[in-house]
N, C-alpha and C positions, 0 to 999 in steps of 0.2 A: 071074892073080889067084885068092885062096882065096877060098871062100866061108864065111861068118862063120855061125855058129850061134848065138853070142851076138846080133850084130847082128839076125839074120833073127828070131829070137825078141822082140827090143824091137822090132822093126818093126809085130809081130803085137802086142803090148800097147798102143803107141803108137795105131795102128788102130782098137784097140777101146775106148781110152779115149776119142779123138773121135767115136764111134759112139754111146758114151754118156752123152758130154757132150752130144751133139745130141740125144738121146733127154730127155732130161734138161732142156734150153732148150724142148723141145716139150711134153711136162708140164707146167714152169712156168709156161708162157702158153697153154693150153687155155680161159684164160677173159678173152685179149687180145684187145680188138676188132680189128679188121684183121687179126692174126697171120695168115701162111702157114705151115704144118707145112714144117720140112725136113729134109733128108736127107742123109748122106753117102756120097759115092760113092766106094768104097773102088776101087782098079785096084793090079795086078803092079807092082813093079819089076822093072827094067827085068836080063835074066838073066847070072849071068858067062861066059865061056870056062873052061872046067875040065873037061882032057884032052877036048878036039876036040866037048865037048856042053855046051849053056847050060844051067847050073845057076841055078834060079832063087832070090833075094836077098829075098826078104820083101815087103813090102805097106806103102801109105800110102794119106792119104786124098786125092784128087787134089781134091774142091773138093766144097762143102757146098750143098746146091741145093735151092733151092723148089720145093715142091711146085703150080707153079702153069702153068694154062693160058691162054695170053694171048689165045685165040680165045672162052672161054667171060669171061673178064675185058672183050671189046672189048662182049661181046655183055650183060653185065651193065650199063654202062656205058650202053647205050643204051635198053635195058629201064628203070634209074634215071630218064633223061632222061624218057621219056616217062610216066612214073610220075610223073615231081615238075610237068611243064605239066600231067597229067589233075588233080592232086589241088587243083592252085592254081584251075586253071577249073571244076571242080567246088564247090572252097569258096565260087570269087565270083560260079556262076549260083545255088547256094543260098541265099544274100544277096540277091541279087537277087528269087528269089522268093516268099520269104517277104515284102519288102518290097511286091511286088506283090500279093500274096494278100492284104496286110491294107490297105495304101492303094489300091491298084485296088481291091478290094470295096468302100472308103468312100466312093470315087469314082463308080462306080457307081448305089450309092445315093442319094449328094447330086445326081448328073444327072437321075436318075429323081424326086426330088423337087422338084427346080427345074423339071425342065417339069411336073409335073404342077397344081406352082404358076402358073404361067406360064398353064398352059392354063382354070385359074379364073378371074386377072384378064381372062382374052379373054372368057370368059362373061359376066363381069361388070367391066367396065374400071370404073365410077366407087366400087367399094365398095374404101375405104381400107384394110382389113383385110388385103383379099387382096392388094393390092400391098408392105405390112405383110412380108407372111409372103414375096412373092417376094425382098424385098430381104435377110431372113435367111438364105434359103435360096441366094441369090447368095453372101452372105459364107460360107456354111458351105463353099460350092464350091469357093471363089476359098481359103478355108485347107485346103483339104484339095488344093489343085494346091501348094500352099504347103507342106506339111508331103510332098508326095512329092518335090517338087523338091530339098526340106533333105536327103532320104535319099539321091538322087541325089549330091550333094553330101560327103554324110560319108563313101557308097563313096568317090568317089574319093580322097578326103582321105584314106582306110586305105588303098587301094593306092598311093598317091603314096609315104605311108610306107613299106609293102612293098618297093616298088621302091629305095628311100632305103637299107633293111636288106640288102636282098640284096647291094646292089650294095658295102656295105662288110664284108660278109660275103667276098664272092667276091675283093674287093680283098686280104683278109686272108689269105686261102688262098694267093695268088698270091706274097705275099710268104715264106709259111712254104716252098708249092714252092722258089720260087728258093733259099730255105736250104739245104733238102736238096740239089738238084741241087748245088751249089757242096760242100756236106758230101761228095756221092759224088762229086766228081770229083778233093777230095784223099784219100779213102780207096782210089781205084784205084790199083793197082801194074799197070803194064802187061806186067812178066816174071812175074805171076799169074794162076789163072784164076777167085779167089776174087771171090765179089759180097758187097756189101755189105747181107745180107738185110734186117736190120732196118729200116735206111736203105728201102728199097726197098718192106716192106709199107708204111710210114707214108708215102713219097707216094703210094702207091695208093690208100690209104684218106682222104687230102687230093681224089686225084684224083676217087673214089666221090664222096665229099662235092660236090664243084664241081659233079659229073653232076646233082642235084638241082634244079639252079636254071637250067641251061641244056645243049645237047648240047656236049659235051667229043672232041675228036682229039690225039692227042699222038703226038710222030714222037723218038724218042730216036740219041742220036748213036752213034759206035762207043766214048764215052768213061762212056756209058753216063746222058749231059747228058739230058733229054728239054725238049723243047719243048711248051707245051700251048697248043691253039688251043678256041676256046667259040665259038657262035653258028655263023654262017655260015664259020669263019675267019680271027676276027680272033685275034691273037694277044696271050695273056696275058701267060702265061711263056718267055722267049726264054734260054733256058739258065739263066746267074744273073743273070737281070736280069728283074724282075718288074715288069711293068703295073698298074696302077690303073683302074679306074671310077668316072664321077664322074658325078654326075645332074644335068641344069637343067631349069628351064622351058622349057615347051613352044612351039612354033612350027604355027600359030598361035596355038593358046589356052595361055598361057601355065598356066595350072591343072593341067594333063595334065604331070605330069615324065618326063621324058626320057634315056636312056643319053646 
Protein backbone atom coordinates (compact mmCIF):
# COMPACT_ATOMS: atom_id res chain seq x y z
CA UNK A 1 0.00 0.00 0.00
CA UNK A 2 0.94 3.74 -0.79
CA UNK A 3 1.04 6.13 1.44
CA UNK A 4 -1.49 9.18 0.97
CA UNK A 5 -0.13 12.70 1.34
CA UNK A 6 -3.33 14.08 0.74
CA UNK A 7 -4.95 11.73 3.26
CA UNK A 8 -2.18 12.21 5.95
CA UNK A 9 -2.55 16.03 5.56
CA UNK A 10 -6.64 15.84 6.24
CA UNK A 11 -5.98 13.68 9.04
CA UNK A 12 -3.72 16.42 10.57
CA UNK A 13 -6.55 19.13 9.88
CA UNK A 14 -9.39 16.90 10.97
CA UNK A 15 -7.25 16.42 14.41
CA UNK A 16 -6.95 19.97 14.87
CA UNK A 17 -10.40 20.91 14.05
CA UNK A 18 -11.51 18.49 17.09
CA UNK A 19 -8.87 20.10 19.29
CA UNK A 20 -10.51 23.04 18.69
CA UNK A 21 -13.77 22.36 18.83
CA UNK A 22 -13.03 20.93 22.36
CA UNK A 23 -11.04 24.14 23.06
CA UNK A 24 -13.89 25.90 22.08
CA UNK A 25 -16.87 23.69 24.15
CA UNK A 26 -14.49 24.53 27.18
CA UNK A 27 -14.69 28.29 26.67
CA UNK A 28 -18.22 28.32 26.27
CA UNK A 29 -18.94 26.83 29.60
CA UNK A 30 -16.23 28.32 31.81
CA UNK A 31 -19.08 29.70 33.71
CA UNK A 32 -21.26 26.07 33.63
CA UNK A 33 -21.92 24.98 37.03
CA UNK A 34 -20.87 21.39 37.17
CA UNK A 35 -18.84 21.67 33.79
CA UNK A 36 -15.50 19.37 33.77
CA UNK A 37 -12.94 21.01 31.35
CA UNK A 38 -11.94 18.41 28.48
CA UNK A 39 -9.51 17.18 26.46
CA UNK A 40 -8.67 15.48 23.41
CA UNK A 41 -6.44 12.79 23.16
CA UNK A 42 -4.90 12.85 19.84
CA UNK A 43 -2.75 9.11 19.04
CA UNK A 44 -0.76 7.73 15.47
CA UNK A 45 -2.46 5.92 13.10
CA UNK A 46 -1.86 3.08 12.81
CA UNK A 47 1.69 2.84 10.03
CA UNK A 48 1.88 1.22 6.27
CA UNK A 49 4.41 -1.36 4.80
CA UNK A 50 6.21 0.71 2.22
CA UNK A 51 9.30 -0.96 0.86
CA UNK A 52 10.04 -3.25 4.02
CA UNK A 53 9.63 0.15 6.56
CA UNK A 54 6.30 1.38 8.25
CA UNK A 55 5.57 4.59 7.00
CA UNK A 56 3.44 6.46 9.13
CA UNK A 57 -0.49 7.56 7.91
CA UNK A 58 -1.45 10.57 9.78
CA UNK A 59 -3.39 11.19 13.13
CA UNK A 60 -6.90 11.20 14.77
CA UNK A 61 -8.56 11.77 17.79
CA UNK A 62 -8.97 8.53 19.64
CA UNK A 63 -11.59 9.93 22.31
CA UNK A 64 -12.30 13.28 24.01
CA UNK A 65 -11.87 12.90 28.01
CA UNK A 66 -12.40 14.72 31.25
CA UNK A 67 -10.50 16.26 33.00
CA UNK A 68 -11.50 14.59 36.15
CA UNK A 69 -10.28 12.73 39.36
CA UNK A 70 -12.57 10.35 40.65
CA UNK A 71 -10.48 9.92 44.08
CA UNK A 72 -10.62 13.60 44.75
CA UNK A 73 -14.65 13.48 43.45
CA UNK A 74 -15.30 10.38 46.19
CA UNK A 75 -13.60 12.62 48.65
CA UNK A 76 -15.56 15.79 47.89
CA UNK A 77 -18.60 13.89 48.17
CA UNK A 78 -18.00 13.13 51.62
CA UNK A 79 -16.63 16.43 52.66
CA UNK A 80 -20.31 17.68 51.11
CA UNK A 81 -21.94 15.11 53.27
CA UNK A 82 -20.66 16.07 56.26
CA UNK A 83 -20.86 19.74 55.52
CA UNK A 84 -24.75 19.69 54.87
CA UNK A 85 -25.36 17.27 58.65
CA UNK A 86 -22.79 20.16 60.51
CA UNK A 87 -24.78 22.95 58.94
CA UNK A 88 -28.38 21.40 59.52
CA UNK A 89 -27.27 20.77 63.42
CA UNK A 90 -25.71 23.85 63.75
CA UNK A 91 -28.95 25.75 62.40
CA UNK A 92 -31.33 23.74 64.83
CA UNK A 93 -28.82 23.94 68.13
CA UNK A 94 -28.91 27.81 67.19
CA UNK A 95 -32.76 27.55 67.43
CA UNK A 96 -32.70 26.01 70.13
CA UNK A 97 -30.61 28.52 71.97
CA UNK A 98 -31.82 31.38 71.40
CA UNK A 99 -35.15 29.80 72.48
CA UNK A 100 -33.37 28.88 75.59
CA UNK A 101 -31.60 32.13 76.24
CA UNK A 102 -34.84 34.02 76.18
CA UNK A 103 -37.59 31.48 77.77
CA UNK A 104 -35.12 29.82 80.16
CA UNK A 105 -34.11 33.34 81.43
CA UNK A 106 -37.97 34.13 81.96
CA UNK A 107 -38.17 31.03 83.62
CA UNK A 108 -35.82 31.55 85.78
CA UNK A 109 -37.03 34.63 86.93
CA UNK A 110 -40.65 33.73 87.30
CA UNK A 111 -39.07 30.64 89.75
CA UNK A 112 -37.13 33.06 91.57
CA UNK A 113 -40.09 35.12 92.13
CA UNK A 114 -42.56 32.48 92.95
CA UNK A 115 -40.54 31.40 95.83
CA UNK A 116 -39.74 34.38 96.96
CA UNK A 117 -43.53 34.94 97.04
CA UNK A 118 -44.05 31.73 98.58
CA UNK A 119 -41.56 32.39 101.15
CA UNK A 120 -43.67 35.64 102.33
CA UNK A 121 -47.03 33.90 102.71
CA UNK A 122 -44.96 31.37 105.05
CA UNK A 123 -44.09 34.57 107.04
CA UNK A 124 -47.13 35.70 107.03
CA UNK A 125 -49.94 32.65 105.92
CA UNK A 126 -53.22 34.71 107.05
CA UNK A 127 -52.38 38.18 105.03
CA UNK A 128 -54.51 37.92 101.65
CA UNK A 129 -52.29 39.98 99.70
CA UNK A 130 -49.54 37.97 99.80
CA UNK A 131 -51.29 34.84 98.75
CA UNK A 132 -52.79 37.38 96.09
CA UNK A 133 -49.43 38.00 94.61
CA UNK A 134 -48.29 33.95 94.88
CA UNK A 135 -51.17 32.90 92.74
CA UNK A 136 -50.09 35.58 90.00
CA UNK A 137 -46.82 34.67 90.22
CA UNK A 138 -47.87 30.78 89.84
CA UNK A 139 -49.88 31.88 86.63
CA UNK A 140 -46.84 33.82 85.27
CA UNK A 141 -44.98 30.48 85.80
CA UNK A 142 -47.25 28.07 84.62
CA UNK A 143 -47.46 30.63 81.02
CA UNK A 144 -44.01 30.92 80.73
CA UNK A 145 -43.61 26.59 80.89
CA UNK A 146 -46.36 27.24 78.41
CA UNK A 147 -44.93 29.57 75.95
CA UNK A 148 -41.43 27.23 76.17
CA UNK A 149 -43.27 24.19 75.58
CA UNK A 150 -45.24 26.05 72.21
CA UNK A 151 -41.52 26.73 71.03
CA UNK A 152 -40.61 23.20 71.70
CA UNK A 153 -43.37 22.55 69.49
CA UNK A 154 -43.02 24.79 66.46
CA UNK A 155 -39.20 23.40 66.21
CA UNK A 156 -40.49 20.35 65.57
CA UNK A 157 -43.30 21.33 63.37
CA UNK A 158 -40.08 23.22 61.10
CA UNK A 159 -38.07 20.15 61.09
CA UNK A 160 -41.02 17.71 60.38
CA UNK A 161 -41.41 20.15 57.36
CA UNK A 162 -37.61 20.04 56.68
CA UNK A 163 -37.58 16.44 56.67
CA UNK A 164 -41.09 16.49 54.35
CA UNK A 165 -38.78 18.91 51.78
CA UNK A 166 -35.65 17.00 51.76
CA UNK A 167 -37.18 13.86 51.27
CA UNK A 168 -39.12 15.20 47.99
CA UNK A 169 -36.14 16.88 47.09
CA UNK A 170 -34.00 13.80 47.02
CA UNK A 171 -37.07 11.69 45.52
CA UNK A 172 -36.58 14.30 42.58
CA UNK A 173 -33.04 13.81 42.11
CA UNK A 174 -33.44 10.14 42.04
CA UNK A 175 -35.80 10.25 39.27
CA UNK A 176 -33.70 12.98 37.02
CA UNK A 177 -30.51 10.19 37.92
CA UNK A 178 -32.32 7.39 36.60
CA UNK A 179 -32.87 9.71 33.17
CA UNK A 180 -29.60 10.25 32.70
CA UNK A 181 -28.28 6.78 33.48
CA UNK A 182 -30.90 5.36 30.85
CA UNK A 183 -29.76 8.63 28.50
CA UNK A 184 -26.14 7.10 28.82
CA UNK A 185 -26.75 3.70 28.20
CA UNK A 186 -28.45 4.62 24.71
CA UNK A 187 -25.66 7.04 23.89
CA UNK A 188 -22.98 4.18 24.43
CA UNK A 189 -21.54 2.51 21.23
CA UNK A 190 -19.65 -0.35 22.63
CA UNK A 191 -17.13 -0.66 19.20
CA UNK A 192 -16.36 3.12 20.92
CA UNK A 193 -14.30 4.42 23.29
CA UNK A 194 -16.19 7.85 23.23
CA UNK A 195 -18.13 8.88 26.85
CA UNK A 196 -20.78 10.83 26.92
CA UNK A 197 -19.12 13.91 28.87
CA UNK A 198 -21.93 16.24 29.23
CA UNK A 199 -24.27 13.51 30.22
CA UNK A 200 -21.72 12.60 32.85
CA UNK A 201 -20.97 16.15 34.40
CA UNK A 202 -24.80 16.65 35.02
CA UNK A 203 -25.20 13.40 37.15
CA UNK A 204 -22.38 14.29 39.09
CA UNK A 205 -23.51 17.52 39.82
CA UNK A 206 -27.22 15.56 40.59
CA UNK A 207 -24.83 13.36 42.55
CA UNK A 208 -22.95 16.57 44.50
CA UNK A 209 -26.36 17.84 45.02
CA UNK A 210 -27.84 14.48 46.83
CA UNK A 211 -24.42 14.59 49.02
CA UNK A 212 -26.05 17.49 50.88
CA UNK A 213 -28.74 15.91 52.48
CA UNK A 214 -27.38 12.57 53.31
CA UNK A 215 -23.87 10.33 52.65
CA UNK A 216 -23.96 9.14 48.91
CA UNK A 217 -21.84 5.64 47.39
CA UNK A 218 -22.37 4.83 43.79
CA UNK A 219 -20.96 1.66 41.99
CA UNK A 220 -21.25 2.10 38.02
CA UNK A 221 -21.49 -0.77 35.61
CA UNK A 222 -19.09 -1.49 32.62
CA UNK A 223 -22.12 -0.03 30.50
CA UNK A 224 -21.22 2.99 32.24
CA UNK A 225 -25.21 2.48 34.37
CA UNK A 226 -24.28 3.78 37.96
CA UNK A 227 -26.10 2.67 40.89
CA UNK A 228 -26.42 5.17 43.81
CA UNK A 229 -26.84 3.95 47.29
CA UNK A 230 -27.54 7.11 50.45
CA UNK A 231 -27.51 6.51 54.20
CA UNK A 232 -26.34 3.31 55.44
CA UNK A 233 -26.94 1.64 51.88
CA UNK A 234 -30.04 1.60 50.93
CA UNK A 235 -30.42 1.96 47.49
CA UNK A 236 -31.98 4.86 45.57
CA UNK A 237 -31.21 4.63 41.96
CA UNK A 238 -30.86 0.98 40.63
CA UNK A 239 -29.63 1.69 37.15
CA UNK A 240 -32.93 3.22 35.21
CA UNK A 241 -35.20 2.65 37.82
CA UNK A 242 -35.42 5.28 40.44
CA UNK A 243 -36.69 5.02 44.16
CA UNK A 244 -38.81 7.23 46.12
CA UNK A 245 -38.96 8.55 49.79
CA UNK A 246 -41.88 8.91 51.47
CA UNK A 247 -42.39 10.34 55.15
CA UNK A 248 -45.10 9.09 58.03
CA UNK A 249 -45.75 9.52 61.33
CA UNK A 250 -43.79 8.65 63.94
CA UNK A 251 -43.88 5.44 66.14
CA UNK A 252 -44.32 5.93 69.04
CA UNK A 253 -45.15 9.66 69.06
CA UNK A 254 -46.60 10.02 66.23
CA UNK A 255 -45.57 14.07 65.83
CA UNK A 256 -41.94 13.09 65.14
CA UNK A 257 -42.05 12.20 61.09
CA UNK A 258 -40.26 9.60 59.82
CA UNK A 259 -38.27 8.23 56.49
Amino acid sequence: MTVSLYQTGVSGLLAAQQQLATTGHNVANVNTEGYTRQRAEQNTTLGLNNGGNYTGSGTYVQDITRLYDQFSYKEQLINQSNLGKSDALDGHLNQLNDIMSFSGQAIMNSVGQFYQAMNGVADNPSDLGLRSIVLNQTEILSSDFRALNQNFDDIEKSINGEIEQVSREISEISLELAKINEAILHSKNLTLSGQPNDLLDKRDQLITQLSQYTKVNTVEDSNGVMTVMIGQGTTLVAGITPLTINVESGDPDPLKTQI
